[in-house]
C-alpha positions as CSV (number, residue, x, y, z in Angstrom):
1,X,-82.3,147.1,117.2
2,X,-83.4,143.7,118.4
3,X,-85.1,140.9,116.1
4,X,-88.5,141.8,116.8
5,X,-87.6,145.3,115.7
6,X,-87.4,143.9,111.8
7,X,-90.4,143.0,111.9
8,X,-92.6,145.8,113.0
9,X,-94.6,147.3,110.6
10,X,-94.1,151.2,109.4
11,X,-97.7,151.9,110.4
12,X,-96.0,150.8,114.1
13,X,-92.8,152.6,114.0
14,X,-94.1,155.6,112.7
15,X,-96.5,155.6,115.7
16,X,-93.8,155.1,118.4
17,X,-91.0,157.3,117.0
18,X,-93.3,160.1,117.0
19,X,-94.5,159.4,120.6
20,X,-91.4,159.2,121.8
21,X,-90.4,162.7,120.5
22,X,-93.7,163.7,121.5
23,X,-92.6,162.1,125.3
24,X,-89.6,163.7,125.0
25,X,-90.8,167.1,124.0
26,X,-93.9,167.0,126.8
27,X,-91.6,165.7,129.9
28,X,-88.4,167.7,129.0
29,X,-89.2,170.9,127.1
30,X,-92.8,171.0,128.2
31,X,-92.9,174.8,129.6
32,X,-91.8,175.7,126.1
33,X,-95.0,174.9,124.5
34,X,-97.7,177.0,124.9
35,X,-100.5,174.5,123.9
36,X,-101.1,170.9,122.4
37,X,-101.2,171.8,118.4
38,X,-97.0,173.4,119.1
39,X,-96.4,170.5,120.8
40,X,-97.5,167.6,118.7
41,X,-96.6,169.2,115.4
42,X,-92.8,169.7,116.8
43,X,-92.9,165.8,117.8
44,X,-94.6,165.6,113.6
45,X,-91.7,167.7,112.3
46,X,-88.7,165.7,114.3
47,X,-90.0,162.6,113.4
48,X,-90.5,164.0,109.6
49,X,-87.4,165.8,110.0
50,X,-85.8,164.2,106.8
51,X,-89.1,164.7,104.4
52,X,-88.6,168.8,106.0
53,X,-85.5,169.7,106.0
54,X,-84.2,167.3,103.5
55,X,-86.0,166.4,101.0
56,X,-88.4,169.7,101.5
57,X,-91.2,167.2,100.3
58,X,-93.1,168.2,103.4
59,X,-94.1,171.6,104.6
60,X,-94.1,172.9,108.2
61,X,-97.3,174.4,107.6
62,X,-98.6,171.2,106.6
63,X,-97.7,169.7,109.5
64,X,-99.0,172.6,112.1
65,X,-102.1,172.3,109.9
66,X,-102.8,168.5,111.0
67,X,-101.7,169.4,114.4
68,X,-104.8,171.9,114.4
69,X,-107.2,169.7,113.1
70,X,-106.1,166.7,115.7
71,X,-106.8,168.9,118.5
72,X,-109.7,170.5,117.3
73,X,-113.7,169.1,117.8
74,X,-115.1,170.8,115.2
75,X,-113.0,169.7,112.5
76,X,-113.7,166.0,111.2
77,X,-110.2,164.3,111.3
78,X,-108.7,162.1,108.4
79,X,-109.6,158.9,111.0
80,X,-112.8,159.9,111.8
81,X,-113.7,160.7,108.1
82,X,-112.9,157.4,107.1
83,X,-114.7,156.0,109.5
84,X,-117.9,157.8,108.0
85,X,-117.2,156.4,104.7
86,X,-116.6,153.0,105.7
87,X,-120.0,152.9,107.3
88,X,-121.5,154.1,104.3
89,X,-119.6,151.2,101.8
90,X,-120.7,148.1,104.0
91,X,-124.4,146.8,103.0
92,X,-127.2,147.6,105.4
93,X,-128.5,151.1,104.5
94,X,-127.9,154.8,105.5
95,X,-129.6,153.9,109.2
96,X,-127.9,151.2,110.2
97,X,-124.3,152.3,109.1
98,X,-124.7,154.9,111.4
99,X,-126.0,152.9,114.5
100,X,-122.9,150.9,113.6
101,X,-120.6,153.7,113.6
102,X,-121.8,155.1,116.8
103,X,-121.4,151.4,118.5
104,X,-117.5,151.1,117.2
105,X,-116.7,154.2,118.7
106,X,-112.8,153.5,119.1
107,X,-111.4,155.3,122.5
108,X,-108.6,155.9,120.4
109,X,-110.4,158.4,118.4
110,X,-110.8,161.0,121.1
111,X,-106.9,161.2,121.3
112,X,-105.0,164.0,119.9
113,X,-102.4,162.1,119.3
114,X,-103.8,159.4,117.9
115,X,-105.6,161.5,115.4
116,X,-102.3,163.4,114.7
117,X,-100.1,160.2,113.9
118,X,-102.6,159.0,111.9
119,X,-102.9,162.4,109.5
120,X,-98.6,162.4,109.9
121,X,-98.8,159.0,108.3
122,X,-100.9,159.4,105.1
123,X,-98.8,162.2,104.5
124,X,-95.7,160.1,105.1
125,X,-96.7,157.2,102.7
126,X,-98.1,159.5,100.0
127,X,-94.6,161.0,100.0
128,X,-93.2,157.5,99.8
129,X,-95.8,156.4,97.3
130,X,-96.4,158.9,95.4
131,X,-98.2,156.4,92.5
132,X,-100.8,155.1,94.8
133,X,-103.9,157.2,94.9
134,X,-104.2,159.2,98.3
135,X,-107.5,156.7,99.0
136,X,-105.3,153.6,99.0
137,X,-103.0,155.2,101.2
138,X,-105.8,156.5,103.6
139,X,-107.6,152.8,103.8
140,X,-104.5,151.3,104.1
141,X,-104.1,153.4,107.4
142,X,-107.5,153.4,108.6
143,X,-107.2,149.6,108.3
144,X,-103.9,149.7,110.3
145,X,-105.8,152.0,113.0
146,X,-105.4,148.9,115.7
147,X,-101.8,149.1,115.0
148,X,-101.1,152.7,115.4
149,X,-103.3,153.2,118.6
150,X,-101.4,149.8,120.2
151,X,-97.8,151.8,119.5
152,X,-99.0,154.6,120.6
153,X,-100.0,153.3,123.7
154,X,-97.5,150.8,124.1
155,X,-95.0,153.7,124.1
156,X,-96.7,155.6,126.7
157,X,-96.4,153.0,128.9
158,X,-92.9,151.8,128.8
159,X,-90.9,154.4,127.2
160,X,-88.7,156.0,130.0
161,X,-85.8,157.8,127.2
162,X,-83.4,156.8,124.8
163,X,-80.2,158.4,123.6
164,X,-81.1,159.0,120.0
165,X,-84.5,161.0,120.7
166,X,-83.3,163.0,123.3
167,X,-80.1,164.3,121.4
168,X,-82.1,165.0,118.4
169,X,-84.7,166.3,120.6
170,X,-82.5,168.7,122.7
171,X,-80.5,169.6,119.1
172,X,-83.9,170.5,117.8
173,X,-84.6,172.9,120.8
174,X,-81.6,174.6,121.8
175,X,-79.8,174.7,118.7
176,X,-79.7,178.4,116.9
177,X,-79.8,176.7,113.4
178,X,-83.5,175.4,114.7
179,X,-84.5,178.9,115.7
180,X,-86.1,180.1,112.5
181,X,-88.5,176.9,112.8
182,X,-89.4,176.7,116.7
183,X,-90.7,180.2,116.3
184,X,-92.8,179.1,113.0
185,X,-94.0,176.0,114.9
186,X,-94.7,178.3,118.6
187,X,-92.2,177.1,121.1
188,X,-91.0,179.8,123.4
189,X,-87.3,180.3,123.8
């Protein structure tokens, strides 16, 4: 871990430690998955793996469950629905919050993945925090949205592999003790 390492934020990490499982996943175990909501929450469940299989303070379901809604365009995503009630808190009235909404449409919001990390990390903090009221932990993440969208796409572009996530990775998907769970999360043996 370098210097500038230290210094990156948990909003930032979180983002690029699950896209690089999720990198992992899509580029080496891809044919194993038979759509985007398996693949994404097994990428939410390695990078959670200590709050699942550890601590238990996370459910699988929990995780598959944000997977859905990331993927899905009916459902209103946690990012999306903070958005809405942004709009609504800053002065100007109900007609021109929504002009403004409309005209800060983020391309960042249309991203599965974007829309997944972002769910995986209220989740995350509330575990971590469990005092702080699940609003606090939401608007701190919605105000960190820059930062989670830049790691995410940061990581796209220069990750190529790295030891650590492609052992725990491969571990994860061709170990029997995993078995139980890759069949609850969808992944074809």
């Amino acid at each position: 871990m370098g210097l500038r390492d230290l210094f990156k934020s948990n909003f930032a990490r979180i983002a690029e430690n699950t896209t690089k499982y999720y990198l992992e996943l899509k580029t080496n175990y891809g044919d194993r998955f038979s759509d985007e909501i398996s693949l994404l929450a097994t990428a939410g469940v390695l990078d959670a793996q200590n709050y699942i299989f550890i601590e238990h303070s996370i459910d699988i379901d929990v995780i598959i469950d944000m997977a859905k809604k990331a993927v899905s365009e009916e459902e209103l995503t946690n990012y999306r629905r903070l958005k809405v009630q942004e709009a609504f808190i800053r002065p100007g009235g109900l007609r021109k919050a929504f002009v403004r909404l409309l005209a800060e449409e983020n391309e960042f919001e249309q991203d599965p993945l974007f829309n997944f990390i972002f769910s995986l990390e209220v989740a995350l903090f509330k575990v971590d925090n469990p005092r702080f009221p699940i609003s606090d932990i939401e608007l701190a993440c919605f105000k960190k949205a820059n930062t989670i969208a830049n790691a995410i796409w940061k990581t796209k572009e220069k990750y190529g592999g790295e030891g650590l996530f492609a052992s725990v990775t491969s571990a994860f998907m061709n170990s029997l003790d995993f078995q139980t769970y890759r069949k609850q999360l969808g992944i074809m043996n």
